[in-house]
N, C-alpha and C positions, 0 to 999 in steps of 0.2 A: 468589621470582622466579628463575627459571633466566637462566643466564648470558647465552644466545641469545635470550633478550627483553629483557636488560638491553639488549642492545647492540641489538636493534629499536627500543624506546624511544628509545636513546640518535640513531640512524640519522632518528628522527619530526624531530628537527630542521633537517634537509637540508631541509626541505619549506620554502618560501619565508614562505609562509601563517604558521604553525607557527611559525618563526623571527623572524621580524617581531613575532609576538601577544608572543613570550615577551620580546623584549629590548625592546621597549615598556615594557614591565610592571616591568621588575628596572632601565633605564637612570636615571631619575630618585634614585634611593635610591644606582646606582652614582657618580653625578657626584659626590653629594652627599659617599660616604665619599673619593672622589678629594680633593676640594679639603679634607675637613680634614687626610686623611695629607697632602698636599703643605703644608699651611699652618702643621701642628704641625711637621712633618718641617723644612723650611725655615728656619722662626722661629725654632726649638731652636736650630738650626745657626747659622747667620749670627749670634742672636743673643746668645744664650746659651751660648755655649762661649767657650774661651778662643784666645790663636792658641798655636798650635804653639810646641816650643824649637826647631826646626831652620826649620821654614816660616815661620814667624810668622802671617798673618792670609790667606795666600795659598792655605792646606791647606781653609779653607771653602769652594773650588771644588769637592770632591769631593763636596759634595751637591748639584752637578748634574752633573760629570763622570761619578763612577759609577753612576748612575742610567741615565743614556743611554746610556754605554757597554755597562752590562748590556741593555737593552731593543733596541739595535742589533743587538746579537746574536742575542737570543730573537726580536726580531723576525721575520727571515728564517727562524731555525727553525724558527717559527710557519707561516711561510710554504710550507714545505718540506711541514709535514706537512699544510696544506691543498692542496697543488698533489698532492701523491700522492694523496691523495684523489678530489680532479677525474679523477687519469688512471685509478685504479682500479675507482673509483665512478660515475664521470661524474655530481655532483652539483655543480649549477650555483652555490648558495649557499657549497660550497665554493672555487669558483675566486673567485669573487667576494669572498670574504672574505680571501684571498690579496693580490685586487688591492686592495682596500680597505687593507690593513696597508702596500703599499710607500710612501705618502709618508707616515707616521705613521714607520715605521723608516727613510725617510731624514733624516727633520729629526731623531731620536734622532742618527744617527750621525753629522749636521752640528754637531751641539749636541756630543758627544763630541770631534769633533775640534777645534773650535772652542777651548772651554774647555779639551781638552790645552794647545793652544799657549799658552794665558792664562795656565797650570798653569807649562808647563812654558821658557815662556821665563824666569823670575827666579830656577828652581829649574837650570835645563840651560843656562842662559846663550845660547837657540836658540828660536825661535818655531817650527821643523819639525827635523826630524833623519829622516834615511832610515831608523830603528829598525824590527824588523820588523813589531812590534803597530802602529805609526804607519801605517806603508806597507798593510801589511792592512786595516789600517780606510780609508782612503782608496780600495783598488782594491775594498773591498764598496760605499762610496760609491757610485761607478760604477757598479756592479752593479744598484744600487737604481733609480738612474737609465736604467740602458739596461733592467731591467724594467719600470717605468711608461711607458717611450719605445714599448716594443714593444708595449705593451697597447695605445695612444693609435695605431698605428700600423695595426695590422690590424683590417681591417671587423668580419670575420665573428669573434663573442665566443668561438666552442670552438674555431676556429684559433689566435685567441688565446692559449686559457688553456692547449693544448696547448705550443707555444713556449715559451710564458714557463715554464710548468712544469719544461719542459728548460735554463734561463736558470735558474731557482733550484737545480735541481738543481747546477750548474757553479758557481753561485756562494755555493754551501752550503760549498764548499773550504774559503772566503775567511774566512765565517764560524765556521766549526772554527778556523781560522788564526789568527784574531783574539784568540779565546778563548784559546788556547795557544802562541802565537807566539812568549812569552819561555822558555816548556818547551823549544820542540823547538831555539830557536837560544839558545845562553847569550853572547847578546851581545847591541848596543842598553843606551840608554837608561832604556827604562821599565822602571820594576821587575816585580819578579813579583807572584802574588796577597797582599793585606796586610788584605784584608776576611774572605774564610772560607777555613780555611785547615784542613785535615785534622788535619796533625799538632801544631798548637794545639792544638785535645781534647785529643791521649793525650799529648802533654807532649814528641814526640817532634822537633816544630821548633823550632826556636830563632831562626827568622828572626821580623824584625821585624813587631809584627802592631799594626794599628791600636788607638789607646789607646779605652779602653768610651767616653770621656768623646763622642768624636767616632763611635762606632759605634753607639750608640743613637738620636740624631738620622738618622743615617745611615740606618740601617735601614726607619726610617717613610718617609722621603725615598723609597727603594726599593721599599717595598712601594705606594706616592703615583702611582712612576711606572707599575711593573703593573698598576695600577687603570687608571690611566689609557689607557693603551695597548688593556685591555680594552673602556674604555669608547667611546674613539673609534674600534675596530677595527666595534664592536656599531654604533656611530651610521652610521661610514660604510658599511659591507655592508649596513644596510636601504636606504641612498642610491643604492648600486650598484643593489640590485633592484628599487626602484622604478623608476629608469632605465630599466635593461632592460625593464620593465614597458610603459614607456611608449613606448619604439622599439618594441616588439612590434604596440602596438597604433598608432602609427603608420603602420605597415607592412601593417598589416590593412585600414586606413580605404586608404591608396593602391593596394591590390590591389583592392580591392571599388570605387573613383572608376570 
């Protein structure tokens, strides 16, 4: 198979029809491995680890902190690269699946900051701090929210998805920012990355890196929440299109009254 049919085939999915039949078919099997990576991932954690010598029992927030704080991120990325899509392609199951992801990535990034403050009030002695990752993640917050405000907002669905399109674009910043906030300012509170970390491989950092014991738990937790995220991304874009489906032919039956 030549390249330019891989990505025909790959393109067959944009089709409403097409997209519907197939995540039908793979969504049952998907919940299914969701809830045991979140169940093992979870239970390992909370239950079976030990607490921390510096944190004590407070460090098992991070198998829900860093889960959503990852999927906050990816979320919108997600976002980005189905909104370029729409404006490129003008394919409707792509903006749809765009708008389907913003409240799934903002309760991820509610859930992230939430748990920071949980996190880091008995560790920072502060339930908030102006830090820049702090602050970033609160103004993509916003972000999330004035996206699904303007979706809900305008009638017509491709002015819509046009807008918001340029609404992720600006608030793609935010999410770069988020991800690398303690890089570019060496100041704040939160520390740097302590999950995967380049120069752990080649022996070349020395900074502190998460102990296995809490990084294996960890890990399923995170791959729990990707699942997830895929799973109810797939559930609500077939909701979105039926929707639209169903305005459609609304609007047909009052043209023809």
């Amino acid at each position: 198979m030549t390249q330019t049919s891989k990505l025909n085939s790959l393109w067959e999915y944009a089709n409403p029809k097409k997209f519907l039949s197939t995540t039908e078919r793979f969504l049952p099997g998907l919940w299914i491995v969701t809830a045991l990576c979140l169940a093992v991932g979870l239970i390992w954690g909370f239950f079976f680890t030990g607490d921390d010598y510096k944190q004590g029992s407070t460090v098992k927030i991070i198998y829900l902190h860093v889960p959503a704080a990852l999927m906050a991120i990816n979320a919108w990325l997600m976002m980005l690269v189905t909104s370029l899509i729409w404006v490129v392609r003008r394919h409707h199951v792509s903006a749809l699946a765009a708008r389907a992801a913003a409240p799934v990535g903002a309760v991820f990034t509610l859930i992230a900051l939430v748990t920071g403050a949980i996190w880091g009030q008995p560790m920072w002695g502060t339930w908030w701090e102006w830090d820049p990752r702090l602050t970033s993640f609160l103004i993509l917050f916003l972000f999330y929210l004035g996206y699904i405000a303007l979706w809900e907002a305008i009638e017509d669905p491709d002015t819509a998805a046009d807008l918001t399109s340029v609404l992720c674009l600006v608030g793609s910043v935010f999410a770069i920012l988020s991800r690398y906030a303690v890089n570019f300012w060496n100041q704040g509170l939160h520390q740097g990355a302590s999950v995967f970390r380049a120069g752990a491989v080649t022996g070349t950092d020395t900074a502190e890196k998460v102990s296995n014991v809490y990084f294996y738990p960890l890990l399923i937790c995170m791959i729990g929440f990707v699942l997830l995220f895929v799973a109810l991304v797939f559930y609500r874009t077939g909701t979105e299109i039926r929707a639209r489906r169903i305005k459609a032919l609304q609007a047909r039956e009052r043209m023809s009254a």
